[in-house]
Backbone bond lengths (Angstrom), bond angles and torsions (degrees), N, CA, C in turn:
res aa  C-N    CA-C-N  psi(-1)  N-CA   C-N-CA  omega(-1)  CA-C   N-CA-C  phi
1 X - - - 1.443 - - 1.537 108.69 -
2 X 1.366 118.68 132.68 1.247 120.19 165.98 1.525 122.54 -73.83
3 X 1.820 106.45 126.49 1.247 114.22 -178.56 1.461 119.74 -74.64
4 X 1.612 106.69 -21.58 1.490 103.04 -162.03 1.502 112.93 -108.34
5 X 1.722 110.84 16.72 1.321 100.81 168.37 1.761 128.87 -72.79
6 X 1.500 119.00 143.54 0.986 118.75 -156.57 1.545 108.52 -95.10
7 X 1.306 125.84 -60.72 1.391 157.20 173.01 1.736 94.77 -111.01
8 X 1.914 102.90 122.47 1.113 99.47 145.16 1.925 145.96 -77.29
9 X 1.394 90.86 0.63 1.607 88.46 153.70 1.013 115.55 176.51
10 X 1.562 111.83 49.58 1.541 135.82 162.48 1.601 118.60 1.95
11 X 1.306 111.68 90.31 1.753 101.74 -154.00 1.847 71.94 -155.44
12 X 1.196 122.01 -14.69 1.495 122.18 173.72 1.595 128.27 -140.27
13 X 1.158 93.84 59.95 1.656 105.94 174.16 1.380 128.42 -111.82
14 X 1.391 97.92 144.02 1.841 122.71 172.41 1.408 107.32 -48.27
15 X 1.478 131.10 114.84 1.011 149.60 -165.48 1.319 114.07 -135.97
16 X 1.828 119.58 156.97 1.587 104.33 -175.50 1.373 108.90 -92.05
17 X 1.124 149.16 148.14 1.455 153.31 136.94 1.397 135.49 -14.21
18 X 1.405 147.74 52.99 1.359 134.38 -122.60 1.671 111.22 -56.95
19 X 1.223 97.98 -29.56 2.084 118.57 177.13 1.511 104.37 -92.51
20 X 1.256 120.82 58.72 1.286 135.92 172.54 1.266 112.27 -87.64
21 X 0.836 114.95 -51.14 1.559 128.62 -170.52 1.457 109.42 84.58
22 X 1.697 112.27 172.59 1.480 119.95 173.26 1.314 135.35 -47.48
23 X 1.683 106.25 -38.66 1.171 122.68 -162.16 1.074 105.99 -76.00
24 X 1.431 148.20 121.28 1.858 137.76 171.71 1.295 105.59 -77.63
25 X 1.436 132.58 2.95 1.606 116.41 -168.21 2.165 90.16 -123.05
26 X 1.314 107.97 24.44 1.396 111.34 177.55 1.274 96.43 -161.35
27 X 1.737 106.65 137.87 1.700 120.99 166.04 1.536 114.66 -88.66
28 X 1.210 121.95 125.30 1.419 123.68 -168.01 1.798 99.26 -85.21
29 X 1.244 92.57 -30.48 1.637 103.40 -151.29 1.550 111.94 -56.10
30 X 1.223 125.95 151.63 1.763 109.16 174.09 1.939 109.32 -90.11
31 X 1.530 111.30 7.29 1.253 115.45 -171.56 1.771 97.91 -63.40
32 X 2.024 123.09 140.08 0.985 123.74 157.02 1.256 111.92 -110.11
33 X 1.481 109.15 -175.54 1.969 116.83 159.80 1.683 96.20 -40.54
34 X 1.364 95.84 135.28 1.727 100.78 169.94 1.357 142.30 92.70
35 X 1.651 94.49 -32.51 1.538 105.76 158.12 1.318 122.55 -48.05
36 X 1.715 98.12 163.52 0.770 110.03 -179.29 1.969 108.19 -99.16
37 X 1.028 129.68 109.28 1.743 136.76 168.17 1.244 126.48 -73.57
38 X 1.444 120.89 114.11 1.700 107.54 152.42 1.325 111.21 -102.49
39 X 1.416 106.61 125.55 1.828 106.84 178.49 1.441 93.46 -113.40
40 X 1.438 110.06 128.83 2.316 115.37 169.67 1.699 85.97 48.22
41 X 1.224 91.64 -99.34 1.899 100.40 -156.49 1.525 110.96 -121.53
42 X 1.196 110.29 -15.67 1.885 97.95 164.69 0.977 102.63 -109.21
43 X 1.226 97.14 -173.11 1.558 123.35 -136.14 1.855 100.97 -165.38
44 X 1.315 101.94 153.78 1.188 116.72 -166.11 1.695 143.42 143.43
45 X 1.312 128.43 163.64 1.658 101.19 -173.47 1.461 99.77 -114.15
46 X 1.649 91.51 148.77 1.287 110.66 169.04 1.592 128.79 -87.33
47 X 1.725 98.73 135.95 1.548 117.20 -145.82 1.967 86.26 -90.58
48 X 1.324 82.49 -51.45 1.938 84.33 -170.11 1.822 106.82 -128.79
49 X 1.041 103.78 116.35 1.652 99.02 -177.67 2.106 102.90 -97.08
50 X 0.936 112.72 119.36 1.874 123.87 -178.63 1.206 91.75 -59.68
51 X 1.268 136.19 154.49 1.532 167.28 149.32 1.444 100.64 86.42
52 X 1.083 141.71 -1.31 1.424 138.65 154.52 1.752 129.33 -75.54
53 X 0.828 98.58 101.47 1.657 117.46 173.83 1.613 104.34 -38.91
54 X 1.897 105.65 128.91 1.366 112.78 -137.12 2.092 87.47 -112.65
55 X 0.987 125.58 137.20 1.854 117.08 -165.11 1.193 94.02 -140.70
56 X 1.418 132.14 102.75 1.463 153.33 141.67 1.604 128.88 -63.79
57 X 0.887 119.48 134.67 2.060 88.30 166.10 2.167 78.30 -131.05
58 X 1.563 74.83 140.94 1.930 109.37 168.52 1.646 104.92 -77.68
59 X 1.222 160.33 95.65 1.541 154.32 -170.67 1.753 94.36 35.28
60 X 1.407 133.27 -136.13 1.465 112.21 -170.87 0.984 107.33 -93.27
61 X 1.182 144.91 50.26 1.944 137.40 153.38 1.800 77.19 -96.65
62 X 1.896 77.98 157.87 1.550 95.69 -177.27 1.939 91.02 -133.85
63 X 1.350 115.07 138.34 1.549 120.46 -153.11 1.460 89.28 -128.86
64 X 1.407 107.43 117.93 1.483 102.39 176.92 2.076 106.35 -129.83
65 X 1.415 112.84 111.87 1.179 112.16 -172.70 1.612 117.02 -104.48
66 X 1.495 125.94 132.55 1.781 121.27 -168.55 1.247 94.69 -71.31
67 X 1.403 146.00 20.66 1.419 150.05 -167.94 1.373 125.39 159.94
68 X 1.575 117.79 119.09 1.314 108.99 -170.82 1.332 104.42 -87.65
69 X 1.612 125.03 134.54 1.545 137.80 -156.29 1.575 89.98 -89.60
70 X 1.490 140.51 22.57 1.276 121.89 -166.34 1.695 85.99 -120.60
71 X 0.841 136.71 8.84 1.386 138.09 -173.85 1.849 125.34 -159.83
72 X 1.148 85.49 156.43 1.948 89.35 -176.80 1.257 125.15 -84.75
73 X 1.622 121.33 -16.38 0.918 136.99 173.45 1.588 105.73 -1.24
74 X 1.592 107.46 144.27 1.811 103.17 163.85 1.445 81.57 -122.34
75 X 1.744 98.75 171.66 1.640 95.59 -172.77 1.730 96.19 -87.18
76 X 1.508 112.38 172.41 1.409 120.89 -159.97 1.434 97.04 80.62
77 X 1.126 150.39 -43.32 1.439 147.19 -179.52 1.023 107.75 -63.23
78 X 2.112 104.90 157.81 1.608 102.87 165.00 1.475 84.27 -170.16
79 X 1.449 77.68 147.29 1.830 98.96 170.55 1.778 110.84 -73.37
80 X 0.896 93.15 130.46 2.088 89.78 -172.50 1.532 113.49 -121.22
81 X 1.449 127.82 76.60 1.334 109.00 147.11 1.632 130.05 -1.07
82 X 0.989 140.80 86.00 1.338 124.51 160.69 1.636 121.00 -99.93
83 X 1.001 121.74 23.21 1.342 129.97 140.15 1.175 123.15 -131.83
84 X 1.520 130.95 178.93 1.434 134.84 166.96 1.450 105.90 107.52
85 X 1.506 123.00 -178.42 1.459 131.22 -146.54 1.539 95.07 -134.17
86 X 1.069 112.24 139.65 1.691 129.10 -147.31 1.628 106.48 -153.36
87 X 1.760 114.05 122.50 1.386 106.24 177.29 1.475 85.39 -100.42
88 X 1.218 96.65 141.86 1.873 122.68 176.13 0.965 126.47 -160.63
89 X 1.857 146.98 125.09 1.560 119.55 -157.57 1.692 90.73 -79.37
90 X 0.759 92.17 157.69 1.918 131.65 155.42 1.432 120.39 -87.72
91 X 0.766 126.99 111.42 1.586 142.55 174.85 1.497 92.45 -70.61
92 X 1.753 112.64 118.82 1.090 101.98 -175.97 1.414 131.32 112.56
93 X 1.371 106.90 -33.65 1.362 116.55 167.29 1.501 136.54 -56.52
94 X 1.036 132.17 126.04 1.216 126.17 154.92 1.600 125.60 -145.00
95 X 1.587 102.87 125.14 1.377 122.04 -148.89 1.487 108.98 -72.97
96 X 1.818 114.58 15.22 1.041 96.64 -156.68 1.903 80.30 -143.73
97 X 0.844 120.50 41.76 1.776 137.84 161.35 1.497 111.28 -171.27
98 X 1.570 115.35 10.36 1.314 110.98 -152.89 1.689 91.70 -127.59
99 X 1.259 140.63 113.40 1.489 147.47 169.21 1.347 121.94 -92.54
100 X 1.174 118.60 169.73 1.406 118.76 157.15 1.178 122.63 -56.83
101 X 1.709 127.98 156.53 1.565 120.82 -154.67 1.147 119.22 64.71
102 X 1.376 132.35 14.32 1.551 135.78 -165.62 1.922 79.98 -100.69
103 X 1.449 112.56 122.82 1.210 112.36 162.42 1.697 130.84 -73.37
104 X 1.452 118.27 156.75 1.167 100.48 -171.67 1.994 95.24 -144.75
105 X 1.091 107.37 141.79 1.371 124.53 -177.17 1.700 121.44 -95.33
106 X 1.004 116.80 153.76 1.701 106.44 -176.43 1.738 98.50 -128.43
107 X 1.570 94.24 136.02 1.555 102.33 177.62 1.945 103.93 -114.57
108 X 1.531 95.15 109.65 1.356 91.71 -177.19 1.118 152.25 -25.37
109 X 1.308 142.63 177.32 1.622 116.04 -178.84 2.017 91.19 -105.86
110 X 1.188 95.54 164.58 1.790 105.09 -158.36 1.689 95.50 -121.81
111 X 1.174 102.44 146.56 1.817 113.19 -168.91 1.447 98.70 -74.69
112 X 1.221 118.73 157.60 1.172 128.58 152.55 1.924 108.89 -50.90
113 X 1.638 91.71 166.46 1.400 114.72 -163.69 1.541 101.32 -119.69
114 X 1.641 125.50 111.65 1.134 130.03 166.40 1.866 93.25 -55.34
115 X 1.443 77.50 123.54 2.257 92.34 152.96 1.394 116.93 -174.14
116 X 1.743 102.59 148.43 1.348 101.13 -166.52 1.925 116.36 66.07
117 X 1.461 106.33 -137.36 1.134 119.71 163.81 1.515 139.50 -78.33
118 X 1.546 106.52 -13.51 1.393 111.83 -175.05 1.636 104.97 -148.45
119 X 0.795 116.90 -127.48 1.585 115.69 -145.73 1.792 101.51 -153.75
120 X 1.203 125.19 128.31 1.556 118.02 -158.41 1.555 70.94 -112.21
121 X 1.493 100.82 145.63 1.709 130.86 157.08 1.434 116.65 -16.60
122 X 1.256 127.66 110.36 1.488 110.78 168.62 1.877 92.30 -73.09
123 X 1.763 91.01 177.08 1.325 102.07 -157.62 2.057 90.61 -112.63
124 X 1.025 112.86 150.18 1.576 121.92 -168.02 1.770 101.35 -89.62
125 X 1.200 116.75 154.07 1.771 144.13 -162.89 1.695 76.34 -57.27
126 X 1.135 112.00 172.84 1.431 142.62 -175.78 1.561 119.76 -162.86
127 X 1.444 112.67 113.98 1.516 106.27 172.22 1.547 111.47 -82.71
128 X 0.716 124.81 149.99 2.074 149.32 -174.53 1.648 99.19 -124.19
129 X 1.478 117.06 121.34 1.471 123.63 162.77 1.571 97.41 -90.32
130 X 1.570 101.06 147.51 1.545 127.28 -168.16 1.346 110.36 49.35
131 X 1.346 127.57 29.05 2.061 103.03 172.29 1.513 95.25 -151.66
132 X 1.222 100.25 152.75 1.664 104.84 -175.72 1.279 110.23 -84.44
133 X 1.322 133.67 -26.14 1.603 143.46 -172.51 1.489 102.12 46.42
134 X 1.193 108.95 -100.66 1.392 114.21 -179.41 1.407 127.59 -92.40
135 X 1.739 118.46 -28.36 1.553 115.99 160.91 1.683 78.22 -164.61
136 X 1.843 94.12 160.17 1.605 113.06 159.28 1.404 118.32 -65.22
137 X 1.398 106.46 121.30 1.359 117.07 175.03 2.051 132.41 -77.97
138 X 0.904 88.07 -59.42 1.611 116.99 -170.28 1.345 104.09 -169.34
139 X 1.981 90.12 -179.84 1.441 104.70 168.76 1.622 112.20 -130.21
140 X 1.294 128.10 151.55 1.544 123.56 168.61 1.859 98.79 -49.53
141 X 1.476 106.32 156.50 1.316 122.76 163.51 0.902 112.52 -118.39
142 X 1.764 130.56 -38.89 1.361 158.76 -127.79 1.183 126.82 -168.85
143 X 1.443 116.19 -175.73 1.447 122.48 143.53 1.220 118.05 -161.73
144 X 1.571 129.66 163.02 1.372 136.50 -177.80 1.085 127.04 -152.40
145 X 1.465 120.58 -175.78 1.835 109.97 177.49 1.548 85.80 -102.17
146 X 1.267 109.60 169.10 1.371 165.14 -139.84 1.944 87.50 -87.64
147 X 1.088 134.85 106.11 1.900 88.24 173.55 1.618 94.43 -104.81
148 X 1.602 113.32 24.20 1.646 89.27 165.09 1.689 87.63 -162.97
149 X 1.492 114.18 161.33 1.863 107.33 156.24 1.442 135.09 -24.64
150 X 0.999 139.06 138.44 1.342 139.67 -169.09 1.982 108.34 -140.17
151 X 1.460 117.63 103.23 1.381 118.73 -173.67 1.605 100.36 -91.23
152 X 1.498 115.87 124.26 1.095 128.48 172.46 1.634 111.65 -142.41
153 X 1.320 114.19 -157.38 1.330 104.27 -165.95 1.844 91.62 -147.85
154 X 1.761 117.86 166.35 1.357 108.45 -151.82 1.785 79.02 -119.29
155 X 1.215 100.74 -161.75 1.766 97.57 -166.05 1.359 114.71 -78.06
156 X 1.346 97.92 -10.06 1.784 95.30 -173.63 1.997 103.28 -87.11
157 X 1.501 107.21 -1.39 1.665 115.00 -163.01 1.276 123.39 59.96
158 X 1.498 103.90 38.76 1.420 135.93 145.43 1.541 117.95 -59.62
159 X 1.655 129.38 123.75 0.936 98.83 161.78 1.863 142.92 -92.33
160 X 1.287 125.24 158.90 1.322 124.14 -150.04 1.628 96.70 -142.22
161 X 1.108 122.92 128.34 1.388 135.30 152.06 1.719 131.24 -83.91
162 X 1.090 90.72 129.11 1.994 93.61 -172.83 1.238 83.96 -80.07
163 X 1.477 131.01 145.13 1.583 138.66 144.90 1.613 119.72 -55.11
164 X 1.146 106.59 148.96 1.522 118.00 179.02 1.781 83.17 -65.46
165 X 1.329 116.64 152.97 1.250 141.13 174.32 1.975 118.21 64.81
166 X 1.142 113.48 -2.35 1.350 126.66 -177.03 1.769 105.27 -66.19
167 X 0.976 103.54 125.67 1.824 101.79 -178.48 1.765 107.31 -74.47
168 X 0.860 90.30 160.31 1.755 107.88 -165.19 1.510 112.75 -165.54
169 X 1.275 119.84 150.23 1.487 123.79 -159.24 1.913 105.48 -94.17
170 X 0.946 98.42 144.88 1.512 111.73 -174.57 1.527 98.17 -94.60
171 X 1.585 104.59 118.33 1.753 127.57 -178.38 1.084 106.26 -84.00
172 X 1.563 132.30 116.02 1.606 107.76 148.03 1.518 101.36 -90.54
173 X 0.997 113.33 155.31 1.758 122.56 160.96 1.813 112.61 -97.58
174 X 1.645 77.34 131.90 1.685 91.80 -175.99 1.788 97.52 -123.92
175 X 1.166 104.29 147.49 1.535 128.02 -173.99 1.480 108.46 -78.54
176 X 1.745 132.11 88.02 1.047 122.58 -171.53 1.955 91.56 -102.50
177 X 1.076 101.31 143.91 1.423 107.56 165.94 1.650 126.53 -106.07
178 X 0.945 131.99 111.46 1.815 146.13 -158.93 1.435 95.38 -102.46
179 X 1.521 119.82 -39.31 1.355 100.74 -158.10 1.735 125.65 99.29
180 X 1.455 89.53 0.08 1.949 108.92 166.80 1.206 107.68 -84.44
181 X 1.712 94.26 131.65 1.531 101.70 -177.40 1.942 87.57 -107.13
182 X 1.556 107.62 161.64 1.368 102.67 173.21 1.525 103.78 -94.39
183 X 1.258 97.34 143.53 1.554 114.67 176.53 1.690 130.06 -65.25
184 X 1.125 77.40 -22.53 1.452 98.44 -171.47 1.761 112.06 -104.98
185 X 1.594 114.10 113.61 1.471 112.77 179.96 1.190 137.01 -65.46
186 X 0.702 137.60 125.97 1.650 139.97 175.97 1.844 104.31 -7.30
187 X 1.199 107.87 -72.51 1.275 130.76 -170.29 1.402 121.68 90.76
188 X 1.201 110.95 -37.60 1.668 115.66 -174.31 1.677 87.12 -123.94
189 X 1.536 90.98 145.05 1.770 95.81 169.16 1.365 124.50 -59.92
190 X 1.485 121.22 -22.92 1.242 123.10 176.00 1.865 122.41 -142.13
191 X 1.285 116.67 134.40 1.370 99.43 170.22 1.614 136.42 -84.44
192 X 1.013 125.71 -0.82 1.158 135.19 -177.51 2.194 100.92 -165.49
């Protein structure tokens, strides 16, 4: 038996944020639940992002917590899917020359912009069908409607909302390796 296995099949781990920023007791990053992430060389969406305030609604109460108590998360952290099948639009898509196996590329998410007095929004990861931009992401499998709003941003890093019910292509994420190391260190031995 092997002593030094860590995760039996590490396909869902707490990872750092590369747009974290300095501070460990604040997330810089604009990554939410659901995004799409490139960290060094994987890739994948994030299930739970740490230091982001967590907003449910129970039938119409709407539940908004500065930390979800079900996890350890620190902020800059995030739980990361790196496998599995994901509805998310695609920049690029069209469902009507565009099939399953249609590859899709991810263009990182970009820091906020010192101005003035404070600091303007960085802008969140973006998938692209057919182009690698910044690394290979996945591929379509599918497609579906929407079953809720989706906040993203349009090519100019505008932001843009998908409508509840709008069809959109179903991502799996596949593990391409480039040979990118992330720049950015861990810092703490563990994230959660």
């Amino acid at each position: 038996m092997a002593t030094n296995e860590i995760f039996k099949f590490g396909q869902w781990l707490s990872l750092p944020l590369p747009l974290r920023g300095d501070d460990p007791k604040v997330n810089e990053d604009p990554t939410r639940n659901g995004d799409p992430v490139l960290i060094g060389d994987l890739t994948g969406f994030a299930q739970e992002v740490g230091g982001v305030p967590v907003t449910y609604a129970i039938g119409s109460t709407t539940v908004t917590q500065t930390r979800n108590p079900a996890n350890s998360l620190e902020p800059g952290w995030a739980s990361v899917a790196l496998t599995g099948s994901f509805a998310y639009p695609v920049e690029g898509w069209d469902p009507m020359t565009m099939g399953s196996g249609t590859p899709v590329g991810i263009k990182a998410a970009q820091p906020g912009v010192p101005s003035g007095g404070g600091t303007t929004p960085g802008v969140k990861a973006k998938l692209i069908a057919n182009a690698a931009e910044d690394h290979w992401f996945g591929v379509i499998v599918g497609q579906t409607k929407m079953p809720y709003p989706v906040d993203t941003t349009d090519v100019n890093g505008d932001p843009l909302v998908v409508p509840e019910g709008a069809y959109v292509p179903i991502v799996k994420v596949v593990q391409v390796i480039e040979g990118r190391a992330n720049p950015v260190p861990d810092k703490f031995p563990a994230g959660s």
